[in-house]
Gaussian input, Z-matrix of N, CA and C with variables (Angstrom, degrees):
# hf/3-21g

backbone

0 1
 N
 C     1     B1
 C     2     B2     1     A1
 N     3     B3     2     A2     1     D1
 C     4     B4     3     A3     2     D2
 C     5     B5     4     A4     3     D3
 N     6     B6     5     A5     4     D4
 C     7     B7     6     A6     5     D5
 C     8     B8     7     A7     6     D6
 N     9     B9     8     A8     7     D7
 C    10    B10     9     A9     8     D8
 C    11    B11    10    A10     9     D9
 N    12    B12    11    A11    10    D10
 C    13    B13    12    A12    11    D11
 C    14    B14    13    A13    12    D12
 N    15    B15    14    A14    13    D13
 C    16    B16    15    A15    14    D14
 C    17    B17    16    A16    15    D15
 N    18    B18    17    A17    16    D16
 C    19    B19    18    A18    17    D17
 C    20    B20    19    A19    18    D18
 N    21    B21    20    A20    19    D19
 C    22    B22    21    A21    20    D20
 C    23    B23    22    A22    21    D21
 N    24    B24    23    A23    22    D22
 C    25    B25    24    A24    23    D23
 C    26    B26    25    A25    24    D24
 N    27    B27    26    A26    25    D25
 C    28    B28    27    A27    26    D26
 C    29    B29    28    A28    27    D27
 N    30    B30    29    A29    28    D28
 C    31    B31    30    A30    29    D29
 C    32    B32    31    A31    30    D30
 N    33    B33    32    A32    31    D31
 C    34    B34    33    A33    32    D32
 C    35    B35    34    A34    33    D33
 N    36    B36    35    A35    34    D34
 C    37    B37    36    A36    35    D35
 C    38    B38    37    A37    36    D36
 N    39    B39    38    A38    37    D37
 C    40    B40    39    A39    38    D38
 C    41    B41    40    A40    39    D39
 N    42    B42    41    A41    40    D40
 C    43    B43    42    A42    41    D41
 C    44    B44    43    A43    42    D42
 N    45    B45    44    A44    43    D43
 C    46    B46    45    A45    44    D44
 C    47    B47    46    A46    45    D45
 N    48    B48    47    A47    46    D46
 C    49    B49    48    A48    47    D47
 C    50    B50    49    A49    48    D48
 N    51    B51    50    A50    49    D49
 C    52    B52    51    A51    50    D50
 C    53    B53    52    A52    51    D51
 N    54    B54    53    A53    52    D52
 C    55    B55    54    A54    53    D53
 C    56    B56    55    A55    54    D54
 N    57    B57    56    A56    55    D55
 C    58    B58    57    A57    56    D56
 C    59    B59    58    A58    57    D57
 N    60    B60    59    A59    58    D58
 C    61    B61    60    A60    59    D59
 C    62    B62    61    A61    60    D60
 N    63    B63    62    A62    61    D61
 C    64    B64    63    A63    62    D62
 C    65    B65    64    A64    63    D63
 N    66    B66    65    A65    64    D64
 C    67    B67    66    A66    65    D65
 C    68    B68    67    A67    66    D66
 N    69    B69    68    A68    67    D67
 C    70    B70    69    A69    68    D68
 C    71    B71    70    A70    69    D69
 N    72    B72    71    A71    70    D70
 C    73    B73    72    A72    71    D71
 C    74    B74    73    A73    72    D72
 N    75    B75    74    A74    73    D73
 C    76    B76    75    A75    74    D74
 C    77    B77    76    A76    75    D75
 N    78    B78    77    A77    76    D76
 C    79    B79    78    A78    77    D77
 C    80    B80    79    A79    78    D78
 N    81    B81    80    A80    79    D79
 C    82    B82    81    A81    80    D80
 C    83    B83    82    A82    81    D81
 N    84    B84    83    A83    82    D82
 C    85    B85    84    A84    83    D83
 C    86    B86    85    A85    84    D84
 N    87    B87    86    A86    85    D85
 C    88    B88    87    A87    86    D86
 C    89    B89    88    A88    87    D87
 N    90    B90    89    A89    88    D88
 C    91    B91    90    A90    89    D89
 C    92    B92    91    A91    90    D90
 N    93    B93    92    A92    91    D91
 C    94    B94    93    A93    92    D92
 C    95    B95    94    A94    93    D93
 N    96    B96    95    A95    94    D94
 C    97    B97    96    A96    95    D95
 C    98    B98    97    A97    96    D96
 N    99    B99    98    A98    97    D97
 C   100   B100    99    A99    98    D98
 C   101   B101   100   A100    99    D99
 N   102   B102   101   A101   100   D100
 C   103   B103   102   A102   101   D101
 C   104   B104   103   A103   102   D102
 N   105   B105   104   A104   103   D103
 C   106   B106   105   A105   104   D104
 C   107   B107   106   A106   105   D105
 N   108   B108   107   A107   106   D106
 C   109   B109   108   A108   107   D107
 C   110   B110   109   A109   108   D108
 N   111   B111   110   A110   109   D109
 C   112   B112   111   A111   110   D110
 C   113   B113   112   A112   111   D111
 N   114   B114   113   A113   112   D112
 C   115   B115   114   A114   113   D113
 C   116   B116   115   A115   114   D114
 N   117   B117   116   A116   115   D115
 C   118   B118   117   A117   116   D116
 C   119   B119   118   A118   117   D117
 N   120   B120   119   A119   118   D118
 C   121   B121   120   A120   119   D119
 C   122   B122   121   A121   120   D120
 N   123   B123   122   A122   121   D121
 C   124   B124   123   A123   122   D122
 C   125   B125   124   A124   123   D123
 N   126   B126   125   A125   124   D124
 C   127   B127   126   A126   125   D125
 C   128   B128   127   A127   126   D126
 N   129   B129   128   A128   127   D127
 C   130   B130   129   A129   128   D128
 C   131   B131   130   A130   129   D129
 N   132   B132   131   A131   130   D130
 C   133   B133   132   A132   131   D131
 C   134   B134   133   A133   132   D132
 N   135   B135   134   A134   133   D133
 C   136   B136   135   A135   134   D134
 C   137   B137   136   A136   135   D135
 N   138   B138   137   A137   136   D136
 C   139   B139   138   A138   137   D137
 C   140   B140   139   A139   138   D138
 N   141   B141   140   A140   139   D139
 C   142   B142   141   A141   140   D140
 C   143   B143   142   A142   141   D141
 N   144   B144   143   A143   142   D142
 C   145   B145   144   A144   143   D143
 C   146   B146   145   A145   144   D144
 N   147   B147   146   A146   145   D145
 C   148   B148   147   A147   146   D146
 C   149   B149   148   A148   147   D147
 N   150   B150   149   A149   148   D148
 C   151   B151   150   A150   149   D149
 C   152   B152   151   A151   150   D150
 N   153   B153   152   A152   151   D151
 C   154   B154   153   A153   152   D152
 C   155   B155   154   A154   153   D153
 N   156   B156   155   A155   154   D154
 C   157   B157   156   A156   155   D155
 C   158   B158   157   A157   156   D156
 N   159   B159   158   A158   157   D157
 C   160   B160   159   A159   158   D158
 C   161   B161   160   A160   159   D159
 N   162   B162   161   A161   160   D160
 C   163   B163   162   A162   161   D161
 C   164   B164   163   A163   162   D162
 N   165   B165   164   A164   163   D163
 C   166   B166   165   A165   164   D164
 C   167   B167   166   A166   165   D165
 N   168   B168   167   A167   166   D166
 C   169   B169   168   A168   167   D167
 C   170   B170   169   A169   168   D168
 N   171   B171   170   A170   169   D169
 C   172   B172   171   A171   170   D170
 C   173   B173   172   A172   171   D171
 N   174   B174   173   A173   172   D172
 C   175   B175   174   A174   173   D173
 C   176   B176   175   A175   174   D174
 N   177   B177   176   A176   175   D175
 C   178   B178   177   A177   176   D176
 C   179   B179   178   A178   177   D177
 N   180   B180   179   A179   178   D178
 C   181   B181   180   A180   179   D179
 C   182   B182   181   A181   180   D180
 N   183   B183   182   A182   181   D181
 C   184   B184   183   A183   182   D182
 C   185   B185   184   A184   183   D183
 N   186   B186   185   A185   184   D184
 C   187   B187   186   A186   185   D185
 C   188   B188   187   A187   186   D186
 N   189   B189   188   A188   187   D187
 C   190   B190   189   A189   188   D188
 C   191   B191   190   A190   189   D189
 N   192   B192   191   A191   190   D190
 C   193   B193   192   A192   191   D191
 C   194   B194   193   A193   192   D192
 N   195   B195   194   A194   193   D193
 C   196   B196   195   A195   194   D194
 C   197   B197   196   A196   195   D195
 N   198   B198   197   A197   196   D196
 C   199   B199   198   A198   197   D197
 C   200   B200   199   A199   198   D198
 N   201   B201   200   A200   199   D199
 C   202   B202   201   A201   200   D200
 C   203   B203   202   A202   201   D201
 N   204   B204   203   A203   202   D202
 C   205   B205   204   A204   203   D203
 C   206   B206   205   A205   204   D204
 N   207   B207   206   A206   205   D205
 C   208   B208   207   A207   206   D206
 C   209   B209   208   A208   207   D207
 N   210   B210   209   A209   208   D208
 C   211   B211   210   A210   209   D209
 C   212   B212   211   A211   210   D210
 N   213   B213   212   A212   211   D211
 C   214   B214   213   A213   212   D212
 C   215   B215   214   A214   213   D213
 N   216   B216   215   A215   214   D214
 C   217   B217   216   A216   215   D215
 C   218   B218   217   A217   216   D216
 N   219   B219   218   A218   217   D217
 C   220   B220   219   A219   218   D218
 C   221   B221   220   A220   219   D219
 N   222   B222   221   A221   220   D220
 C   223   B223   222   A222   221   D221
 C   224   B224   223   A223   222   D222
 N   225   B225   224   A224   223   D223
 C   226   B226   225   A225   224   D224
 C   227   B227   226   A226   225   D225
 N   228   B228   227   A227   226   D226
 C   229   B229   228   A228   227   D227
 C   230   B230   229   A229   228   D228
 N   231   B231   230   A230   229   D229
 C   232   B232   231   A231   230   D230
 C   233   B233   232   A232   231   D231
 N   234   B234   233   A233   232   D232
 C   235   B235   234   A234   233   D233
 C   236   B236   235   A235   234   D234
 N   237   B237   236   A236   235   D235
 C   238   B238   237   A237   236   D236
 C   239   B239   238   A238   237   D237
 N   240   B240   239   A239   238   D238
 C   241   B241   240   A240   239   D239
 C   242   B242   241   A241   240   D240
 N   243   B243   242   A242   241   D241
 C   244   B244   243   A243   242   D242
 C   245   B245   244   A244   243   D243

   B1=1.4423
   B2=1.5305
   B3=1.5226
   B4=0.9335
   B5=1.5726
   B6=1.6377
   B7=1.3485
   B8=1.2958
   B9=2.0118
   B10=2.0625
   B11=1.6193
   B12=1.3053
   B13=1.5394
   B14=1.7777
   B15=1.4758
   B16=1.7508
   B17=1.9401
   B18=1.4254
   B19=1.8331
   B20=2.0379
   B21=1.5187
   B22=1.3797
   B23=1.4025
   B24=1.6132
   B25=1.6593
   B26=1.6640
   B27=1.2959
   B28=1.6526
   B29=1.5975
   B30=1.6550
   B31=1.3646
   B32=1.4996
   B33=1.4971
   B34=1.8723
   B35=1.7654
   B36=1.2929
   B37=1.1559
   B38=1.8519
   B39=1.3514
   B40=1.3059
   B41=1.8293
   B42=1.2266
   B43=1.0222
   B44=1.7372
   B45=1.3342
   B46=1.2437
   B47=2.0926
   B48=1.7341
   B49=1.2153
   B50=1.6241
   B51=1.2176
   B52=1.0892
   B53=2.0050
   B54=1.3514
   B55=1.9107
   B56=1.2451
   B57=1.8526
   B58=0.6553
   B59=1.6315
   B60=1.5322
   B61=1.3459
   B62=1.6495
   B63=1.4995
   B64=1.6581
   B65=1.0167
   B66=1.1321
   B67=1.6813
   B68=1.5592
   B69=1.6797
   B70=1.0642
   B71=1.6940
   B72=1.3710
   B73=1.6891
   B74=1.6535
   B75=1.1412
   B76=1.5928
   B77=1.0849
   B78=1.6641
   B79=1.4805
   B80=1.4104
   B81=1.3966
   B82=1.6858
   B83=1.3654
   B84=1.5815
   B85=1.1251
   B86=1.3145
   B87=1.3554
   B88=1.3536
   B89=1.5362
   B90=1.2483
   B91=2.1201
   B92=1.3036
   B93=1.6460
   B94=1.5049
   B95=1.4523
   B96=1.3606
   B97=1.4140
   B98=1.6063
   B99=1.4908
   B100=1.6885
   B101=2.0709
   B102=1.8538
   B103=1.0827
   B104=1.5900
   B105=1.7720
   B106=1.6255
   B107=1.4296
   B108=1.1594
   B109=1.4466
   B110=1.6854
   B111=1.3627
   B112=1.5607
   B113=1.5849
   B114=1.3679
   B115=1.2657
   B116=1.8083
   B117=1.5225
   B118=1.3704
   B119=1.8349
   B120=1.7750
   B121=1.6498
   B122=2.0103
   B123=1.3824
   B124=1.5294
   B125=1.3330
   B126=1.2801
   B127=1.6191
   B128=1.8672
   B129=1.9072
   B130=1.3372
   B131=1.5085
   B132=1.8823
   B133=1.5045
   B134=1.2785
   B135=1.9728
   B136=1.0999
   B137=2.0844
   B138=1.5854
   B139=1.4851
   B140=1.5885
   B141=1.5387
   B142=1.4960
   B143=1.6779
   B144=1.4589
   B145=1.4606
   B146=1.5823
   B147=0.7688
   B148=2.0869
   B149=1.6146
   B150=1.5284
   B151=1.1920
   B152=1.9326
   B153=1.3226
   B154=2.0417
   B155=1.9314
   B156=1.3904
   B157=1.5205
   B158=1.5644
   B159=1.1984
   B160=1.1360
   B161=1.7530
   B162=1.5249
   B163=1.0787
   B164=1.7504
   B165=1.1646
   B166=1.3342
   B167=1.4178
   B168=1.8062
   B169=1.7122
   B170=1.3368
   B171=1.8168
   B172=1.2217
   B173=1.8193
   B174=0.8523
   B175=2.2193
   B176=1.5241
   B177=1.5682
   B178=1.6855
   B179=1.4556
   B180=1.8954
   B181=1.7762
   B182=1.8017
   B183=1.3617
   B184=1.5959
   B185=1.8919
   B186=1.1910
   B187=1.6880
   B188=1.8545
   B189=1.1890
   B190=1.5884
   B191=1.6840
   B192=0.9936
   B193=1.6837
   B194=2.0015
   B195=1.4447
   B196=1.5766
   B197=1.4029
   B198=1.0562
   B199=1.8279
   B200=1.2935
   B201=1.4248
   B202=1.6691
   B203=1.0783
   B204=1.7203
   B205=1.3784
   B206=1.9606
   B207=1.1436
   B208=1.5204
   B209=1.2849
   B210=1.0696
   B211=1.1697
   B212=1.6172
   B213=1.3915
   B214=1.6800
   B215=1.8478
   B216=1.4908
   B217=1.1403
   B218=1.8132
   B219=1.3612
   B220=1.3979
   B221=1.7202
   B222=1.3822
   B223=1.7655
   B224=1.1889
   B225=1.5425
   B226=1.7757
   B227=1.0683
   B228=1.6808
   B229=1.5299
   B230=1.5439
   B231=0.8456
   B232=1.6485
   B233=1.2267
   B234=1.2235
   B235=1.5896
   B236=1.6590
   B237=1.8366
   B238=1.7167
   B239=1.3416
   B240=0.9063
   B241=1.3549
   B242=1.4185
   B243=0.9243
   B244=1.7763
   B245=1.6380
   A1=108.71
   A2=125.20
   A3=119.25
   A4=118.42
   A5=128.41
   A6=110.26
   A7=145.47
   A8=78.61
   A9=86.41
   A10=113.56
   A11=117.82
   A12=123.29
   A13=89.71
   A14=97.50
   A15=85.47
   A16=106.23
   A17=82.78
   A18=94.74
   A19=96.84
   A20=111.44
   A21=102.01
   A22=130.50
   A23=100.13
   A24=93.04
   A25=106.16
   A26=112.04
   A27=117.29
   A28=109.77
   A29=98.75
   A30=108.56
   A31=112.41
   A32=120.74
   A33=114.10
   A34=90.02
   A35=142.72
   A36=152.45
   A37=92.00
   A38=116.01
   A39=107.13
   A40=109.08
   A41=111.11
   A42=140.40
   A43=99.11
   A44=138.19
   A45=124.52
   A46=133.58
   A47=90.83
   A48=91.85
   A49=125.75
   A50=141.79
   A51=107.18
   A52=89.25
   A53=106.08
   A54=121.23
   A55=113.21
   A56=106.07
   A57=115.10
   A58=120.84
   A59=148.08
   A60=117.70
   A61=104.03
   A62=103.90
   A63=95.30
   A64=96.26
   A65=163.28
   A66=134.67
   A67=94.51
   A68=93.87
   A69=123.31
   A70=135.95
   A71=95.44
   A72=127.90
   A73=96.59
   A74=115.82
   A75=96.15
   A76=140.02
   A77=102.11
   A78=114.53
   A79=112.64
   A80=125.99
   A81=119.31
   A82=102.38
   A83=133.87
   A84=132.39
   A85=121.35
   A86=93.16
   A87=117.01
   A88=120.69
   A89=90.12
   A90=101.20
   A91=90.61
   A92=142.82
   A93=139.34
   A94=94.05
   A95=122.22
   A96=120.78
   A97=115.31
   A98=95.57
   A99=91.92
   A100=109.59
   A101=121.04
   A102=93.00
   A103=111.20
   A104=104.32
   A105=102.71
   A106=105.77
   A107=148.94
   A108=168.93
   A109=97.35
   A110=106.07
   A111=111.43
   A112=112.05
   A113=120.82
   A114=114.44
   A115=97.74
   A116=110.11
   A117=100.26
   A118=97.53
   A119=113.63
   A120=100.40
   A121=81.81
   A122=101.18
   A123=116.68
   A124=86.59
   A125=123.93
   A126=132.36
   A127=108.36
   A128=95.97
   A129=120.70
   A130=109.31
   A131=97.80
   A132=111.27
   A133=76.50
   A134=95.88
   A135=123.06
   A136=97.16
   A137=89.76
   A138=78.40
   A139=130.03
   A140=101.44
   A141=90.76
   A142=93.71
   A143=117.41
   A144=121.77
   A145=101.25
   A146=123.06
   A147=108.85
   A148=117.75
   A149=120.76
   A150=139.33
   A151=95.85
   A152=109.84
   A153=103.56
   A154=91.29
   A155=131.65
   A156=102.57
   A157=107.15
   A158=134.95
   A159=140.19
   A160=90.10
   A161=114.64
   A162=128.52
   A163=107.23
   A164=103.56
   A165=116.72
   A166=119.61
   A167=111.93
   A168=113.85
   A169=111.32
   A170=100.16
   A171=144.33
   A172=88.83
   A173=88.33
   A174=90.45
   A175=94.05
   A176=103.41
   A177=95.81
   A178=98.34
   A179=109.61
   A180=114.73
   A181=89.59
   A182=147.67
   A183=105.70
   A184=89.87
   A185=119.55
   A186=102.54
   A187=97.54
   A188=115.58
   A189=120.77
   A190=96.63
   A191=122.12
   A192=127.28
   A193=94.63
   A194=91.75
   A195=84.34
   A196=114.62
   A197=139.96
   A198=139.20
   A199=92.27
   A200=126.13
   A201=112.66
   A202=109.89
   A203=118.38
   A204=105.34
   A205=98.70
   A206=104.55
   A207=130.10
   A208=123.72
   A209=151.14
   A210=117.44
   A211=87.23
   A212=118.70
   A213=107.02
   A214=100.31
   A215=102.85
   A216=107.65
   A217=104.44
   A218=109.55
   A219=124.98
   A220=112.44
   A221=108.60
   A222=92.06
   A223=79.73
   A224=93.49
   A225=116.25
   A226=115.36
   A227=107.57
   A228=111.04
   A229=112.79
   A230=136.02
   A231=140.23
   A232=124.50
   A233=97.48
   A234=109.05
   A235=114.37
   A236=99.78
   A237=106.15
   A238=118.16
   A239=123.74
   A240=132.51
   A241=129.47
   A242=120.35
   A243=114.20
   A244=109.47
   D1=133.96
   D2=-177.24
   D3=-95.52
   D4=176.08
   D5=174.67
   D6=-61.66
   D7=-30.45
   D8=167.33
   D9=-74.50
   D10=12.94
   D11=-167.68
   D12=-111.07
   D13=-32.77
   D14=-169.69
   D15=-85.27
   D16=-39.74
   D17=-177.30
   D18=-44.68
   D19=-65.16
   D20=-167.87
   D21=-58.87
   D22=-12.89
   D23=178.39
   D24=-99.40
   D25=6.81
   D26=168.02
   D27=-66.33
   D28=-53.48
   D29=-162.70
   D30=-34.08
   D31=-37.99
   D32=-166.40
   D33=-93.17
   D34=-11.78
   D35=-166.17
   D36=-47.46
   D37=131.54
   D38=161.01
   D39=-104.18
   D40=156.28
   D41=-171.08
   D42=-52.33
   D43=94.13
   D44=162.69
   D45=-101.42
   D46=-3.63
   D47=162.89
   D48=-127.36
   D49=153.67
   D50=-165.07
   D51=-146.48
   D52=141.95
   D53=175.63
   D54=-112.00
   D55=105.10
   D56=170.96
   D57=-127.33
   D58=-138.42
   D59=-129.41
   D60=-87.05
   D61=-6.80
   D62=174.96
   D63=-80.43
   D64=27.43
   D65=145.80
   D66=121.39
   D67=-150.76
   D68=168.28
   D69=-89.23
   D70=-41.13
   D71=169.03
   D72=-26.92
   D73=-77.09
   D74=-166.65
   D75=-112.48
   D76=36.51
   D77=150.96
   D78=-107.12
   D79=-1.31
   D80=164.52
   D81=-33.28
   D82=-75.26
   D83=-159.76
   D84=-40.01
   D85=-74.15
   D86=161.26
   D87=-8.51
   D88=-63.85
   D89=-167.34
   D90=-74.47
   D91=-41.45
   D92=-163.23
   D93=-64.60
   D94=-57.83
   D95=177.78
   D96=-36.91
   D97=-74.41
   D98=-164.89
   D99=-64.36
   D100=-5.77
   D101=176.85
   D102=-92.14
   D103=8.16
   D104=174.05
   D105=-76.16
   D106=-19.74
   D107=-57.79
   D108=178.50
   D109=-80.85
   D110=173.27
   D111=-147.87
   D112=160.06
   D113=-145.93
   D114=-99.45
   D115=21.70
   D116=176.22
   D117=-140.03
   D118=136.77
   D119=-174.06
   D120=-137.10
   D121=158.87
   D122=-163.98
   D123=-127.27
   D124=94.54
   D125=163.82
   D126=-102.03
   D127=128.75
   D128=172.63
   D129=-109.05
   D130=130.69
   D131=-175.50
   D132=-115.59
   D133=132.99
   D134=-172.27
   D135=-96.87
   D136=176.14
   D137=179.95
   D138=-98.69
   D139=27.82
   D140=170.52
   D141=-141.43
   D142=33.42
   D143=140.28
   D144=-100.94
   D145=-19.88
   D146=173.72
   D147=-66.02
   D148=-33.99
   D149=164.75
   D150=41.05
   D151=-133.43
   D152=-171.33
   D153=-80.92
   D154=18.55
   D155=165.33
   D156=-121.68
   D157=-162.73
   D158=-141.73
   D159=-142.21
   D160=171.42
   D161=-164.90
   D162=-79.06
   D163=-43.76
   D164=-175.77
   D165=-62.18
   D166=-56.50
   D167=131.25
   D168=21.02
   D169=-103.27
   D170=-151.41
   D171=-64.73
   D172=-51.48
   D173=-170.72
   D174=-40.07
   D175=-54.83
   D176=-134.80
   D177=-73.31
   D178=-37.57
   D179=-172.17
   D180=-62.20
   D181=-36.49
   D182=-159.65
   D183=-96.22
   D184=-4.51
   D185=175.89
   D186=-96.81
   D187=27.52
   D188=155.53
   D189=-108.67
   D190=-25.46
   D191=-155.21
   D192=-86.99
   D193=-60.18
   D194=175.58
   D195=-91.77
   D196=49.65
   D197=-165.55
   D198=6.97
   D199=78.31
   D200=137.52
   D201=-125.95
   D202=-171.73
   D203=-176.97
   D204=-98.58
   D205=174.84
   D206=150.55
   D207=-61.62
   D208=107.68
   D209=-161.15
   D210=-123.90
   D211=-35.01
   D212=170.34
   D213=-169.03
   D214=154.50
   D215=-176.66
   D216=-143.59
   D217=130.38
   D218=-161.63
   D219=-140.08
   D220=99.11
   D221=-175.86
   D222=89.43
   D223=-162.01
   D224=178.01
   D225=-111.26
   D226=47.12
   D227=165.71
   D228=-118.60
   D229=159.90
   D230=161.42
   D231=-145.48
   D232=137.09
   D233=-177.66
   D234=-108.73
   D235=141.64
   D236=-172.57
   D237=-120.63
   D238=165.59
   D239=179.83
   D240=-117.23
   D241=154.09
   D242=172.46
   D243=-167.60

């Protein structure tokens, strides 16, 4: 499947995890769970988990945290893969 194959079936994806001012720490689980679950998850960085970094930042360190991929990030949402 390619990305424009993964990006378009994100688009109706609703938002089921969301980073906010604790960090990252305790939605790792979380996101590992739901990408054992299904192979596409719609994570929202809220605005006082972005603090001095940026969304993209934040995307790439927790899709290093749970080995999935990135598959796209728009706004302050991003979508992962596994």
């Amino acid at each position: 499947m390619t990305d424009d194959d993964l990006k378009a079936r994100a688009h109706d994806l609703d938002v089921t995890v969301w980073v906010g001012k604790s960090g990252l720490d305790p939605v790792v689980d979380e996101l590992g769970d739901q990408l054992t679950d299904r192979d596409l998850v719609k994570v929202k960085f809220l605005r006082a988990a972005r603090g001095g970094t940026t969304t993209d930042e934040l995307a790439e360190e927790l899709a290093d945290r749970v080995s999935a991929d990135l598959v796209d990030t728009r706004g302050h949402t991003a979508v992962f893969h596994r």
